[in-house]
N, C-alpha and C positions, 0 to 999 in steps of 0.2 A: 257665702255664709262662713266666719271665724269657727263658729261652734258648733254641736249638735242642737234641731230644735229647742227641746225640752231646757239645755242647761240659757242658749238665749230667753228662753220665754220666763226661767226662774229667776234669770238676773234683771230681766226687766220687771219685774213684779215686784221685787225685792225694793229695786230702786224708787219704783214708785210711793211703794209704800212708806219706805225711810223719808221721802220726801214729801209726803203727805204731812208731817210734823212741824213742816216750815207755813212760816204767814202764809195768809189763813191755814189753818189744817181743814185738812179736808178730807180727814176720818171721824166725823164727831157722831155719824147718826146710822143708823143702820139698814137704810139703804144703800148709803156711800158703799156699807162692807159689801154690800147684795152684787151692788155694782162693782167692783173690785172683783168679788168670787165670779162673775160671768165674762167680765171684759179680759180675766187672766184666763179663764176656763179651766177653774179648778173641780175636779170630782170630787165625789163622795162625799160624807158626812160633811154639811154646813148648819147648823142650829140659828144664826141668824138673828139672835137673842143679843140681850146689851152684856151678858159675861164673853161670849162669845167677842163680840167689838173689842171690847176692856183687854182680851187676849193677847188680840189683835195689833191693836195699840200697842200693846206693852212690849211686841215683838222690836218696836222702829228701833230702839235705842241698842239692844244687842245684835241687831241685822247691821246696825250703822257699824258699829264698833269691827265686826267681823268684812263688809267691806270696805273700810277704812286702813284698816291696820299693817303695821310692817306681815311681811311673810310667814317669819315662825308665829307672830301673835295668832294671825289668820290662818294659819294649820292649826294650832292649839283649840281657837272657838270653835274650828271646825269639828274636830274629834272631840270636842267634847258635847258637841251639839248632836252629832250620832248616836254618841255613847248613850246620853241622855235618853233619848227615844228610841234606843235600841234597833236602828236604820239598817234593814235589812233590803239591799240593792236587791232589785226583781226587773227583768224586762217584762214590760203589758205593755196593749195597747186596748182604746177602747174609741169608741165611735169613729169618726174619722182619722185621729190620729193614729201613726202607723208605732210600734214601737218606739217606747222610749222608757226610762226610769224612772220607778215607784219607788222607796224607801221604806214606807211606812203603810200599813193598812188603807184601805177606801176610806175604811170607819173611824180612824183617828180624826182626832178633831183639827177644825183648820189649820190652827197657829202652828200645831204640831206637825202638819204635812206643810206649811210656808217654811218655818226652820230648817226642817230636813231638805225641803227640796233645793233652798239658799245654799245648805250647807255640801248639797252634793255639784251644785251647779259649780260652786268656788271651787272644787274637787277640779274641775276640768282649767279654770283660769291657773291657779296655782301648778297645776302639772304643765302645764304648757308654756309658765313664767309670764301671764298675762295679767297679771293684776293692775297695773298700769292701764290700761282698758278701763279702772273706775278711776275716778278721781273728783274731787270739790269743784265744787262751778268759777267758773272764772271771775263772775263776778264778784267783787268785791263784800256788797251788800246781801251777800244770801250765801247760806249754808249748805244747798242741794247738794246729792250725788250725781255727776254725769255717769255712764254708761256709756265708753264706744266704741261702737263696734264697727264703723268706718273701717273702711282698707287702708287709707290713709293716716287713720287716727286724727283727724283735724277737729273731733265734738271736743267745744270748749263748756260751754253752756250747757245746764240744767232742761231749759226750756227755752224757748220760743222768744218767750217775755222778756227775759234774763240777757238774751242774744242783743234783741232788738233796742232794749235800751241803753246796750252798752256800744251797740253800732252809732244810736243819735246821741250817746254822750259823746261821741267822738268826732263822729260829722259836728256837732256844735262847735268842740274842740279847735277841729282845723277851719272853723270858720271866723273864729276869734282873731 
């Protein structure tokens, strides 16, 4: 493992989420979030409501910006993303998981424990000079974030799909 649980499990969550924005999105209804909040295993306070979603949503586009960006821009969203919600670091742990870091209250509302938790996960990529570890999908026709956390660093690809069809454009390729 690159990281601590908690800062992988933010950066995966994150990513997904920014990436949920791409053909088809696949945050329109409010189960999708239900599903999001238990598949990431987020605590405390979820409402679950379509303000709630609309939050949600409206987080992809400055989560993108802040894993995207050069260095100093991405320390900048960061500290301003703490500042904002006033991210006060606490070690808990709670059911199975063993410690790790909280930011923000149980009871803040989701969008506001995603932000912070993004923002303290990037804390660890940044101090360690690993931003490089996200980057734009290889493929040509799609906008996704990769994540990778390989030892090797070899993820090129968003997804699966992304992968596969850029493997038989290529076998077509050398079949020509």
């Amino acid at each position: 493992m690159v990281f601590a649980h908690d800062t992988e499990a933010a950066l995966v969550a994150a990513v997904e989420l920014v990436n949920s924005a791409e053909e088809p999105d696949t945050l329109t209804e409010i189960a999708q979030l239900d599903a999001f909040f238990v598949k990431h295993v987020y605590t405390g306070a979820h409402s679950g409501d379509a303000a709630e979603l609309a939050a949600v949503r409206a987080l992809r586009t400055p989560l993108r910006r802040m894993l995207t960006s050069d260095r100093d821009t991405t320390v900048r969203l960061i500290n301003e993303t703490l500042a904002k919600h006033r991210a006060l670091p606490q070690l808990v742990r709670h059911g199975e998981v063993d410690y790790h870091i909280h930011a923000v209250p149980a009871q803040a509302p989701l969008p506001v424990r995603i932000a912070v938790e993004t923002a303290m996960a990037m804390i660890d990529l940044v101090r360690s000079d690993e931003l490089s570890r996200l980057s734009l999908c290889a493929d040509e026709s799609c906008e996704g974030l990769v994540l990778d956390l390989s030892r090797n660093r070899s993820r090129r690809y968003c997804s699966t799909a992304c992968g596969n069809r850029n493997a038989v454009a290529a076998y077509r390729a050398r079949k020509k």
